[in-house]
N, C-alpha and C positions, 0 to 999 in steps of 0.2 A: 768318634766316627762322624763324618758330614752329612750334611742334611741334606735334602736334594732342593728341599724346597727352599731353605737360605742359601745356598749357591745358586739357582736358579734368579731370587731376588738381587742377589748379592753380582751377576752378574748381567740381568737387566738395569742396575743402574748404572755401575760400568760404562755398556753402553752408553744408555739415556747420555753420560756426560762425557762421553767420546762417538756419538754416532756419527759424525763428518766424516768424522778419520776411519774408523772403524769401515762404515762402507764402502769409503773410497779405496782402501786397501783390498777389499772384498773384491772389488769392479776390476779394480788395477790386475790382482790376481788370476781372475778369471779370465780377463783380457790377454793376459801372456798366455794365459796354456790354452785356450782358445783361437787366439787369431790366427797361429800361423797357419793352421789349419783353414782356415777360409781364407788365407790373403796368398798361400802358395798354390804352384800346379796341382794337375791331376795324378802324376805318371807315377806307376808302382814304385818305381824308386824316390820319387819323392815322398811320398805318404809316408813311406818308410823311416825315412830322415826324418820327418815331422814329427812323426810318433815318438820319435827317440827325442827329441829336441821336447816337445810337447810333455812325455813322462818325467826326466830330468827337472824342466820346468817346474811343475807339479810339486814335485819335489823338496824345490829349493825355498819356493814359495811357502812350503806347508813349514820347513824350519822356520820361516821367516814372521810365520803371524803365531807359530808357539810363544817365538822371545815376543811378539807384537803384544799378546795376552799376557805374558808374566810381566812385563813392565807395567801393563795398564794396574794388573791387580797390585802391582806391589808401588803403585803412585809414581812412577818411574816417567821420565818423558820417551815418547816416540814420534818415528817420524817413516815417511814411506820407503826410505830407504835403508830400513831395518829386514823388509820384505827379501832381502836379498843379503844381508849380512854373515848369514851362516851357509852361504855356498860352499865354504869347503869341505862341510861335511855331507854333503850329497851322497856321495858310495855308500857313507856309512848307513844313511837313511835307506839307501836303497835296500842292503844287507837286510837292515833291521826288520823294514817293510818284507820282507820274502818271506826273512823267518817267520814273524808273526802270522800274518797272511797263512804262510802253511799251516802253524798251528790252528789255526784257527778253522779251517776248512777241514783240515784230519779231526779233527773234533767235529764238528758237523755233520761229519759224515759217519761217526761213530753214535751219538745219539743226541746229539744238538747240544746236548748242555755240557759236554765238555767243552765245545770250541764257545761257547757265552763265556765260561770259567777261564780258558785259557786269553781270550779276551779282554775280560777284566784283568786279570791277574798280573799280564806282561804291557797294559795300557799305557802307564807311565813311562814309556821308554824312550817317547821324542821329548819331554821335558827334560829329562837325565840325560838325554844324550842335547842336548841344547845348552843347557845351564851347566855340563862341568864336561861337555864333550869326551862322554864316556865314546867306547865302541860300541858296537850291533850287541856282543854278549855280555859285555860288562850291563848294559844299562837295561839289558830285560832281566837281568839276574836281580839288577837292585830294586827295579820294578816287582818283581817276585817277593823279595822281602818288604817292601813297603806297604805293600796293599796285601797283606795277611788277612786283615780285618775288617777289609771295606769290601772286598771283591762283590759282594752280593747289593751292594748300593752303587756299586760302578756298574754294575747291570743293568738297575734301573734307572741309572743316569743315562746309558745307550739308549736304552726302548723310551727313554722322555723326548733324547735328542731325534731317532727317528721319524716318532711320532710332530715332533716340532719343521723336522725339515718338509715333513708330509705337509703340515700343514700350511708354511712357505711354500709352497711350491700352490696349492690351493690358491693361497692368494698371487697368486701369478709372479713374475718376476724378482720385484722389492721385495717379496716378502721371502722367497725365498733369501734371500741374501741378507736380511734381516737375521734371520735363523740361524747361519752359519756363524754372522758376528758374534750373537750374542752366547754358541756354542762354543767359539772360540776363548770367549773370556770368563765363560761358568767354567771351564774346562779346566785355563788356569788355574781359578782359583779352588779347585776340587785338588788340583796338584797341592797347592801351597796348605792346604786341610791336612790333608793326607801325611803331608811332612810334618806340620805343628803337631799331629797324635800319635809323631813315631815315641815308642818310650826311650828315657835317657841312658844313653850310650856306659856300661858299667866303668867305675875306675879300675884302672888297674895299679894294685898297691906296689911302691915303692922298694 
């Protein structure tokens, strides 16, 4: 099982020895699902288009610094135009993000700590669907099976990250964006844990 506090170290230095990029990526991102929003009109139909444009964005973006992280952690090179590599699985993201999302809310709304459980539980599903481009259901099912074990430190991994982006956010701008870096690449490597402690696959005899 992962530690929080060696993923935590393990993905502050990460950073430390990519923060250029790490941030600029962070800026770049925010800047796309951001600006069009302040650079287009006002008129309900446009807001409209923007939102749609602006969510997709979001989106594509959020696949793009998953592989952005698993490269970092696994020593791999990147580059800014990774942020945008996995565009075509956007629907799927979307899919995936609805279903969860609901879970997670219908949980909440039943006595909280369902939807924390079903949270952790189905969390790994933009790696799985990143790294072998599962589907929406394929990649929460495998999500389901991989974190059997952990779900209860991927809890505490959320209320760390919350508590971290609070604290970002306290120190005003950078710091937030600090935060999100250095969540994106403990994140990873909480994924690439998680895999190393799956147990070995049975033979099947001859």
């Amino acid at each position: 099982m992962f530690s929080i506090t060696a993923a935590f170290s393990k993905g502050w230095h990460i950073f430390k020895d990519n923060a250029g990029f790490l941030l600029g990526v962070h800026l770049l991102a925010m800047f796309v699902q951001v600006g069009p929003q302040l650079l287009l009109g006002d008129s309900p139909g446009t807001k409209a288009l923007v939102a749609i444009i602006s969510l997709l964005a979001s989106f594509i973006l959020a696949l793009g610094l998953v592989r952005i992280g698993l490269s970092l952690v696994d020593g791999e090179p990147v580059e800014f135009g990774d942020l945008f590599s996995y565009a075509h699985l956007v629907f799927k993201y979307l899919v995936a993000s609805l279903l969860h999302g609901f879970l997670i809310l219908f949980g909440l709304l039943l006595l909280v700590a369902p939807g924390l459980y079903w949270a952790a539980q189905f969390s790994q599903w933009p790696y799985l669907m990143v790294e072998h481009e599962m589907g929406p259901i394929e990649a929460m099912k495998e999500s389901s099976r991989i974190t059997r074990a952990t779900r209860g430190n991927l809890i505490l991994f959320f209320a760390a990250s919350v508590g971290l982006v609070i604290l970002g956010f306290l120190a005003l701008f950078v710091g937030s964006i600090v935060a999100y870096a250095l969540i994106t690449v403990t994140g990873a490597y909480i994924y690439r844990e998680i895999l190393a402690d799956q147990p070995p696959e049975p033979e099947v005899a001859s």
